[in-house]
C-alpha positions as CSV (number, residue, x, y, z in Angstrom):
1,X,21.7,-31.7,-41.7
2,X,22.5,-30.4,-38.4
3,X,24.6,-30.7,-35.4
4,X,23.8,-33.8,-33.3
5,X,22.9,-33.1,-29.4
6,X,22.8,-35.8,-26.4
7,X,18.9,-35.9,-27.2
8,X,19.3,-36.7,-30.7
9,X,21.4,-40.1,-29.6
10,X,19.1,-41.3,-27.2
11,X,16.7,-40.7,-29.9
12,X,18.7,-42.6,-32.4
13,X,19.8,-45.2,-30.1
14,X,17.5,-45.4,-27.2
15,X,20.7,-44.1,-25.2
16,X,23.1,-41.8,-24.6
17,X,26.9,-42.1,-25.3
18,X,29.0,-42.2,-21.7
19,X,31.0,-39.7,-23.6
20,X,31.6,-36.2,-24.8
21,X,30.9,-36.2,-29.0
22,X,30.7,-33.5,-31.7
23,X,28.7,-34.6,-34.2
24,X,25.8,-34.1,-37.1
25,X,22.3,-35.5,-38.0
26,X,20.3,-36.2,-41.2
27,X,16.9,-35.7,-40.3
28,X,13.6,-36.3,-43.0
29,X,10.6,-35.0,-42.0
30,X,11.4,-34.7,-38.2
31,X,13.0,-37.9,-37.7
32,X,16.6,-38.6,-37.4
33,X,17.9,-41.0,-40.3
34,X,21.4,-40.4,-39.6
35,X,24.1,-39.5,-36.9
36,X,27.7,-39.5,-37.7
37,X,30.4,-37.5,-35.5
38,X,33.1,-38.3,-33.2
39,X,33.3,-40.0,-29.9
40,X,36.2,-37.5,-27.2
41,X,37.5,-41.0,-25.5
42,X,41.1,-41.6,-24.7
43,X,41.6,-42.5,-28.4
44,X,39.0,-40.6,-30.4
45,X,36.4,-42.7,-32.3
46,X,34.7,-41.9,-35.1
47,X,31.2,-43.3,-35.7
48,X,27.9,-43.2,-37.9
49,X,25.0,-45.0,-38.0
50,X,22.2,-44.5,-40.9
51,X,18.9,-46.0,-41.2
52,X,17.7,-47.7,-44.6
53,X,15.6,-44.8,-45.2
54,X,18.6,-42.3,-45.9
55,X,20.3,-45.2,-48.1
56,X,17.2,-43.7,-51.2
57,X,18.5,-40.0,-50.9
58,X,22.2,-40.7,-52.3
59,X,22.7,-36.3,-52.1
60,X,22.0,-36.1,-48.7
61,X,25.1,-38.9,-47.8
62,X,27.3,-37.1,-49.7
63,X,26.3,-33.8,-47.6
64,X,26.5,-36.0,-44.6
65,X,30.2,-37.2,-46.0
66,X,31.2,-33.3,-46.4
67,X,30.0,-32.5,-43.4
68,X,31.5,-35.5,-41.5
69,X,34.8,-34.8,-43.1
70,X,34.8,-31.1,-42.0
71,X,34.4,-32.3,-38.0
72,X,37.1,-35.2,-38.9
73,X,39.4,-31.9,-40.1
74,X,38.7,-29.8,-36.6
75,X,41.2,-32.2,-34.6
76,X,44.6,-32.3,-34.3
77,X,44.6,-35.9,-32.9
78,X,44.3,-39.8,-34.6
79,X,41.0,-40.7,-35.0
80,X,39.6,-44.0,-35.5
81,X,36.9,-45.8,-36.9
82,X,35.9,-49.7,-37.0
83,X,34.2,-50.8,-40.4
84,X,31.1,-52.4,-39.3
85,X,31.0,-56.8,-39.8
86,X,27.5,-55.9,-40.1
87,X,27.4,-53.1,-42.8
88,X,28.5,-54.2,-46.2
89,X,29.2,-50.5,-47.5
90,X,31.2,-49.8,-44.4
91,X,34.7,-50.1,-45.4
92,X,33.7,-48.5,-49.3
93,X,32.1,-45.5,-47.1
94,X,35.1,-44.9,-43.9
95,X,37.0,-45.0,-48.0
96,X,34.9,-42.3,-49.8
97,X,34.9,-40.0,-46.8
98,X,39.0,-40.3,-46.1
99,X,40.1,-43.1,-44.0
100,X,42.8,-44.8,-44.4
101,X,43.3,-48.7,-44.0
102,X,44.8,-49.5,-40.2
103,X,44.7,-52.7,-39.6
104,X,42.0,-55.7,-39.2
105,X,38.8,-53.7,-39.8
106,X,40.4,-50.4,-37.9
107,X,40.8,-46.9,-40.0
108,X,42.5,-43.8,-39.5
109,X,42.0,-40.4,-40.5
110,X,44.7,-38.8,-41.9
111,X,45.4,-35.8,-39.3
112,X,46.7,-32.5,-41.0
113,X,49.3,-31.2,-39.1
């Protein structure tokens, strides 16, 4: 687990984000298997995206979650994150890391002021 750069999304997703993001990867044996982090847009975004492969090392997404929760905790704004349609784990995961329930498939992290 590291923190993610503009390289490692355009490796992960073939581009970049338009935006500014701080962020973390899971890598396994050089290759990225994981980015998580969160996107500085007018409404901050959270977002992750894992690869099947990460889905058999069970420790390593509960590092990720830790580590994804301690970026979620370095802002002082809302931020927000859309369970994926495509994703069946997505709402139980936005859940085990500390969204809350919005509305329609939106969560919120729950800023400590």
């Amino acid at each position: 687990m590291r923190p993610a750069s503009k390289q490692d999304v355009i490796a992960f997703r073939g581009e970049p984000y338009s935006q500014t993001f701080k962020g973390i990867v899971a890598e396994l044996d050089g290759e990225i298997i994981g980015i998580a982090g969160v996107l500085h847009t007018q409404q901050l975004q959270a977002f992750s995206s894992i690869k099947d492969e990460l889905r058999k090392y069970p420790k390593m997404l509960i590092l990720a979650a830790r580590k994804f929760r301690n970026i979620l905790n370095s802002y002082d704004y809302p931020i927000y994150a859309i369970a994926s349609e495509n994703e069946k784990n997505s709402i139980g995961y936005l859940e085990y890391i500390g969204f809350e329930y919005y509305q329609g498939r939106m969560y919120k992290w729950p800023t400590i002021l």
